[in-house]
N, C-alpha and C positions, 0 to 999 in steps of 0.2 A: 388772632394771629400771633398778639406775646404769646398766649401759651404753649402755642403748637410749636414755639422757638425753643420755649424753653425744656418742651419736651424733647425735641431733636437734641439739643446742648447736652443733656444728661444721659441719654442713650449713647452717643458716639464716648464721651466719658468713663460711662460703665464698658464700654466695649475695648476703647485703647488701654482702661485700667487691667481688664482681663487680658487680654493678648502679650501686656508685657508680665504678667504673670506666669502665663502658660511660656512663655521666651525662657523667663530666667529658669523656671520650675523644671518643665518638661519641653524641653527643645525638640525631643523625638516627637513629639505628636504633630510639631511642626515641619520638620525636615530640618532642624538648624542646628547648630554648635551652641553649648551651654555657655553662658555668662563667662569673660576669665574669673570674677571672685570665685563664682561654683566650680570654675574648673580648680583656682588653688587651692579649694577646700576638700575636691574630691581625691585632689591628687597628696594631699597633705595623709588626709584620712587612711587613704588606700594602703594597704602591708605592702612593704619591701620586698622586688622580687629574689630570689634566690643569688641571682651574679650580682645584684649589688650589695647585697647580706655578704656575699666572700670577697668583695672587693673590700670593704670596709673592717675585715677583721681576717688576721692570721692567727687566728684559738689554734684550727687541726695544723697549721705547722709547729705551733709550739707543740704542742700536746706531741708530736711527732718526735720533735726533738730534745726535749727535756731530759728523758730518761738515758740519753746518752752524754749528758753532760755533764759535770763531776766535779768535786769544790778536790782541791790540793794543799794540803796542810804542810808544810818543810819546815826543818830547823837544822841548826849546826850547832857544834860549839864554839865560841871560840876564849882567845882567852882574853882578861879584862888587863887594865897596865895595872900593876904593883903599885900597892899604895907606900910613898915615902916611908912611911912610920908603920910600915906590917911587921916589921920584926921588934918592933917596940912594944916590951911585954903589956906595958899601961893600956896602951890601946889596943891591944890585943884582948886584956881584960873586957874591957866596954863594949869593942866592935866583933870580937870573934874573926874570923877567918873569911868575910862577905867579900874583903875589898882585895883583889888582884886574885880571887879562883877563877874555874872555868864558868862561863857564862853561855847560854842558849840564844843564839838568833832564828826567830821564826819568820815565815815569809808565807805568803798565799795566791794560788792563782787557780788554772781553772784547766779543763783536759777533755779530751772527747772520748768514748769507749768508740772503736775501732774493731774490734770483734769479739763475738760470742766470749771469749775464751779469757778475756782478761786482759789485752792489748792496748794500752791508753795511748793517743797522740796530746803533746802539749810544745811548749817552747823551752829550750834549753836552760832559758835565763830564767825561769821559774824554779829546774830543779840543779841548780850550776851547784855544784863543792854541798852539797847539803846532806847530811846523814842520817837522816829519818827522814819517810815520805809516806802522808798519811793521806788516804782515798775518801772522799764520802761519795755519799750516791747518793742519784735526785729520791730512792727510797728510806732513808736512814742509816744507811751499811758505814761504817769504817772498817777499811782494808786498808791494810798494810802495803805502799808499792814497792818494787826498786826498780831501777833502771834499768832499762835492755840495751841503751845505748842511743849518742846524741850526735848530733850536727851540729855544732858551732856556728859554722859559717851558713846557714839555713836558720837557726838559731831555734831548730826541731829536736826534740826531744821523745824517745818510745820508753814506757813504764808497762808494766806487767801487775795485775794483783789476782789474788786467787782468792774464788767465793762461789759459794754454794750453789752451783746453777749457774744458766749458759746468764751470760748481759747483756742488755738490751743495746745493741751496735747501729750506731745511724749509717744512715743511708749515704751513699756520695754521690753528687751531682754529677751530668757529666761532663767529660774535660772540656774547657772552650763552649761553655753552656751562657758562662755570664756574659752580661751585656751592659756599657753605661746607660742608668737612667734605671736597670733591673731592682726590685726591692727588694731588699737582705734582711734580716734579723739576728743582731749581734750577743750570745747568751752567754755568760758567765754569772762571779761572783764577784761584782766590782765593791770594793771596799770591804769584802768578808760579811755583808749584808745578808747575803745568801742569792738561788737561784733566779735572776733577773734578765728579761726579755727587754731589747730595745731596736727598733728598726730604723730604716734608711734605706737610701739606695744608694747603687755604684756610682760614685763622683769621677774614678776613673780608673785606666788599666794599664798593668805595664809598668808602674810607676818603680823607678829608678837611681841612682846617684843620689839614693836620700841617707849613705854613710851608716846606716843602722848594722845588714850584713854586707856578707863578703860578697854572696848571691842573691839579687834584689831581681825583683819580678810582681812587684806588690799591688792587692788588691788595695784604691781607695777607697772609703764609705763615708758617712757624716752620722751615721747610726753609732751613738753612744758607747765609747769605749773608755774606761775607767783602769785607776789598778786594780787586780785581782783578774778582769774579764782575762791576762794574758791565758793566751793555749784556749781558749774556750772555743766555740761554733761559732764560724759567720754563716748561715744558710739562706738558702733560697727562699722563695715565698711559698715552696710546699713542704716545705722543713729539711732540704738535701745540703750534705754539708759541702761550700763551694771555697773556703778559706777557712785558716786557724788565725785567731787576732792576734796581733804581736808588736802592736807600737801605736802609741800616737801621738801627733805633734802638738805642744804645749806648754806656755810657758807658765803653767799656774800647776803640772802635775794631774787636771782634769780636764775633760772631753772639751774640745772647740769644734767639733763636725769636722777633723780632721785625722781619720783614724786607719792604719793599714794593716792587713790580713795576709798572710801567707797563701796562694791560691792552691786548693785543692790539688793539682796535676804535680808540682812539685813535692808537698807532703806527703801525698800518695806513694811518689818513687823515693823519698828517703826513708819511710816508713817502712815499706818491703825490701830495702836493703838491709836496713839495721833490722830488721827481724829476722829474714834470712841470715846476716852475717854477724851482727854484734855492730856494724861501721857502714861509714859510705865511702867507695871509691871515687875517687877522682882521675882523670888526665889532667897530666901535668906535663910541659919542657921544659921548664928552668927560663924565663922571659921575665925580664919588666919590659913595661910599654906603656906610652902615654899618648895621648886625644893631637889628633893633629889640629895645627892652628890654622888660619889662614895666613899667618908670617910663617908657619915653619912650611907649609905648602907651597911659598915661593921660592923659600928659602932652598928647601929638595926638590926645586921643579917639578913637583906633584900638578897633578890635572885637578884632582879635588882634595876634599880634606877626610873623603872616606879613607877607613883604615885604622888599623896600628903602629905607630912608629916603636922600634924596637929600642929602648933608652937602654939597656943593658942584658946582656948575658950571661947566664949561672954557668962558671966551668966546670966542664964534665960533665953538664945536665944535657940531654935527650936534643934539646938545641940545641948546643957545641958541636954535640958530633953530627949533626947533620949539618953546619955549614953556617947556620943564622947569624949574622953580624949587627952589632950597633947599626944604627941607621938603616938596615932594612926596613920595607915599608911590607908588613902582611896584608897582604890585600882579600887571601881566601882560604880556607880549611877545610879537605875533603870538595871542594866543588861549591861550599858555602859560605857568600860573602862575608864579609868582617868591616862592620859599621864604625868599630869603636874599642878602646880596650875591653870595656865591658863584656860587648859581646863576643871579643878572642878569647877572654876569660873563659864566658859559656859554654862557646863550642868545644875549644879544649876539653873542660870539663865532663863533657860529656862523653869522650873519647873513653874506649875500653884500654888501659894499662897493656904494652905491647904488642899494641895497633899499628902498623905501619901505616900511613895519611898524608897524602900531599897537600903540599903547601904552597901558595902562591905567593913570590914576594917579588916586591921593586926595589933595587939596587941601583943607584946614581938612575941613570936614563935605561937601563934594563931590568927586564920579568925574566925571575929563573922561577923555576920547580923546584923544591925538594923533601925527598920523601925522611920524616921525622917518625922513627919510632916512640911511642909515648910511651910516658913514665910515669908513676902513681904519685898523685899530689900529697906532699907529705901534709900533716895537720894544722889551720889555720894559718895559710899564705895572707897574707894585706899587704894593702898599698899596692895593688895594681901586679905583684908579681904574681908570673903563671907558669 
C-alpha cells in the first residue's frame, strides 16, 4: 500500500510539473494567455510597428526641411573712438594707425528659402543697418544677399541671392493649421554651430503685449531657441514651415523653454507685399488710445471695459477730419469689434489706404458713426499710436 502511495505522489507530480510547463511554454495548446514574464519578453523582443517608429522620430521632417534653411553671415562697419594719443607721432611709430580707424561688426542668424528663385524670409533685427549679407546653404553654397525690403514693426525681413539653379523652397503649413500641445521643430544656427534641429511643442497662441513688436500675434514653443536660430524655421511635425523664430524670453541670453515665432499667415502677407512692392502698407488715422480700466469705465459711465479710449488726436490726421475726439470711446471698425488698443491697432492696419470705413464710437452717454477715410501708416508708429 506505501508503495502504490508513492507511486500515485510521483505521477500527479510529473503531471502538475508538465501542465505548468506547457501553461508557461505553449499556452495555445491549451486555450490560455502566456505567462506576463513571456508576455514582456515577447513584446520586448517583437520590432516596432511602423506609427510607433514615426511617433518616435521626426528624421523625414528634418530631412524635409533642412535644405530650406540657411545660416546668414552680416557685418557693418563702424567707427572705433580716436585714440587720445593718435596724432602723437611716438605712438604712432609703435601702434600704427589700429586705434580709432574703421572697424567691422559681424552678427549671424538664420533665413528660410521662400522660393525657387532666390527669396529668403528672415527677421529684420538680423539684417538692420548691415552692409554686407552673406548666404550659405544647408549644401555648401555662399551667396551673396541683399535686401528686398523690411518690416520693422513685424520685425520680418525679404533677402534675395542669385545661384545656379532653382532652391530648394519649403513648404508652408496651412493658415490656422497649429494647435496648442502640436509638436514643432525649431531649426536654425544657434551660436554659429551650424545647422541644428530642436523640438517642442506649442505652449501657446496669440500671445501678445510682450513689447518686442509693434504687431505682436506670436507663436509660443519651449523648443530650443538660442542666438543665431533668429529668422530660422519653426515647422510642423511633417516639416511645413508654421512660424519664423524671432525672440526669446531670458535672463541669461539662452533658451529657458520660453521662445516665440512669428506665425506663418502673418510672414506670409508681409512677405508678398515686400516682394511685390519693395514695403508694407499700412492704415493709419492719426489716434493714440489706451486700455480702458475699470476706474476709467466708471469714470465714462462705460457698460464694460471693452474698447479704445481715444487719449489723443493727430491734427489734420484722417481722424480730425472725420470728427474723432479725446475721450471717444471706439467700440468697432468696419462692423468689427475692438477689444483693446491693440486690436484697433490691427484692424486699422489692416485697412487699404483710402478706404472710407465706419466707425463706431461712444461719446459721453451717446453712439455716433463716422465714416473715417484711411491714411497710409507712416514708418514705425509706437506707443500705442495709430
Amino acid at each position: 500500500m506505501h508503495r502504490l502511495w508513492l507511486i500515485f505522489a510521483q505521477a500527479v507530480t510529473v503531471s502538475v510539473a508538465a501542465l505548468f510547463v506547457v501553461q508557461t511554454l505553449k499556452p495555445d495548446w491549451l486555450g490560455g494567455k502566456p505567462a506576463p514574464a513571456v508576455v514582456a519578453l515577447q513584446e520586448a523582443s517583437a520590432p516596432a510597428s511602423p506609427d510607433a517608429h514615426a511617433l518616435s522620430s521626426y528624421a523625414d521632417a528634418a530631412r524635409k526641411a533642412l535644405p530650406s534653411v540657411v545660416h546668414i553671415y552680416t557685418s557693418k562697419e563702424v567707427k572705433a573712438p580716436r585714440h587720445p594719443f593718435a596724432d602723437d607721432p611716438v605712438f604712432r611709430y609703435f601702434f600704427g594707425d589700429r586705434f580709432g580707424g574703421p572697424q567691422r561688426q559681424s552678427g549671424l542668424g538664420s533665413g528660410v528659402i521662400v522660393s525657387a528663385d532666390g527669396y529668403i524670409l528672415t527677421n529684420n533685427h538680423v539684417v538692420e543697418n548691415m552692409d554686407e549679407i552673406e548666404v550659405a546653404t544647408n549644401d555648401g553654397r555662399r551667396l551673396r544677399g541683399r535686401v528686398v525690403g523690411t518690416d520693422p514693426e513685424t520685425d520680418l525681413a525679404v533677402l534675395q541671392v542669385k545661384a545656379d539653379g532653382r532652391l530648394p523652397a519649403i513648404t508652408f503649413a496651412p493658415t490656422e493649421s497649429l494647435r496648442v500641445g502640436d509638436v514643432v521643430l525649431a531649426i536654425g544656427n544657434p551660436f554659429g554651430v551650424g545647422q541644428t534641429v530642436t523640438h517642442g511643442i506649442v505652449s501657446a497662441l496669440g500671445r501678445t503685449h510682450l513689447g518686442i513688436n509693434t504687431f505682436e500675434n506670436f507663436i509660443q514653443t519651449d523648443a530650443a531657441i538660442n542666438p543665431g536660430n533668429s529668422g530660422g524655421a519653426l515647422t510642423d511635425g511633417a516639416g511645413n514651415l508654421v512660424g519664423i523664430n524671432t525672440a526669446i524670453y531670458s535672463r541669461t541670453g539662452t533658451s529657458l523653454g520660453i521662445g516665440f515665432a512669428i506665425p506663418v499667415s502673418i510672414a506670409r502677407s508681409v512677405m508678398e507685399q515686400i516682394i511685390r512692392t519693395g514695403s508694407v502698407t499700412r492704415g493709419w488715422i492719426g489716434v493714440e488710445a489706451q486700455e480702458i480700466t475699470a476706474e476709467l469705465a466708471e469714470s465714462f459711465k462705460l457698460p464694460a471695459t471693452e474698447g479704445a479710449l481715444i487719449a489723443g488726436v493727430m491734427r489734420g490726421s484722417p481722424a480730425d477730419r472725420a470728427g474723432i475726439r479725446p475721450g471717444d470711446v471706439l467700440v468697432s471698425i468696419g462692423g468689427k469689434p475692438v477689444r483693446d488698443p491693440q486690436s484697433m491697432l490691427e484692424l486699422i492696419a489692416g485697412l487699404a489706404p483710402g478706404t472710407p470705413t465706419p466707425f463706431r464710437l461712444r461719446r459721453e452717454t451717446k453712439d455716433l458713426e463716422l465714416a473715417v477715410n484711411i491714411g497710409k501708416r507712416p514708418p514705425m508708429q509706437r506707443n500705442g499710436r495709430e
